[in-house]
N, C-alpha and C positions, 0 to 999 in steps of 0.2 A: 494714179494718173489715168484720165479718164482717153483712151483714144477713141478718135471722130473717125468712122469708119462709111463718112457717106462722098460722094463725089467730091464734093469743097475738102474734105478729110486729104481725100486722093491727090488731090490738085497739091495743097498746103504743102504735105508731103515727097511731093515731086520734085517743089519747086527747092525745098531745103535743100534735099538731095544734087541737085543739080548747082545750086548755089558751092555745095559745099566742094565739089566737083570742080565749080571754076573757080574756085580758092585755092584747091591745091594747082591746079593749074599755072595761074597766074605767080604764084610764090616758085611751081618751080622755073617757070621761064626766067624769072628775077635770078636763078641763082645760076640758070644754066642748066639745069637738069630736062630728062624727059617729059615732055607736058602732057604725053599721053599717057605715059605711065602713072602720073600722079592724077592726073583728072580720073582715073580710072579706080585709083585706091581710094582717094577723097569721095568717092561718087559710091563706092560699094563700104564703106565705114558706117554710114549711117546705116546704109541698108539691114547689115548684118547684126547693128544695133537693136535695130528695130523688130529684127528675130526671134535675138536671145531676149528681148526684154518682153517678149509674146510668148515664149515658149516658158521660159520663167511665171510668168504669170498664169500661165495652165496649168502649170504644174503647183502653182502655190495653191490652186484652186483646188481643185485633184487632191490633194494632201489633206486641206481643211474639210473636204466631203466625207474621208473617210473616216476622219476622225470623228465628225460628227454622226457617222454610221455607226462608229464604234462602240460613240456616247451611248446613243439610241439605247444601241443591242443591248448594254450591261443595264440600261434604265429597264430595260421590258422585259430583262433573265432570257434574253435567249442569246445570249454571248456563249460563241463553241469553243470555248478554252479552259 
């Protein structure tokens, strides 16, 4: 998954966020519940989504680098093991 990290990226993203915000919102007014409460959790779900699914991807990055460092080294005998 390729993410858009230019201004329209920024916007698109905001706007899910905020959408997803007033979804929980509006569901919990429907039920009686706190609306701040929930527009608050719906509104930081995506965010923290969008985190871990950044910080995952660094890290899968990061892991494939080294392995192909690894490769390298044992290709050219200077692997210190």
């Amino acid at each position: 998954m390729e993410l858009d990290f230019t201004q329209k990226g920024y916007w698109i993203m905001s706007a899910i966020w905020f959408g997803a915000g007033c979804m929980g919102g509006v569901l919990a007014a429907r039920q009686k519940r706190n609306v701040l409460l929930w527009f608050t959790l719906c509104l930081a779900a995506p965010v923290a989504l969008f985190f871990l699914a950044g910080d995952h991807a660094r890290l899968e990055a990061a892991k494939d680098k080294a392995e192909a460092d690894t490769r390298e080294a044992r290709e050219n005998g200077t692997d210190n093991r």
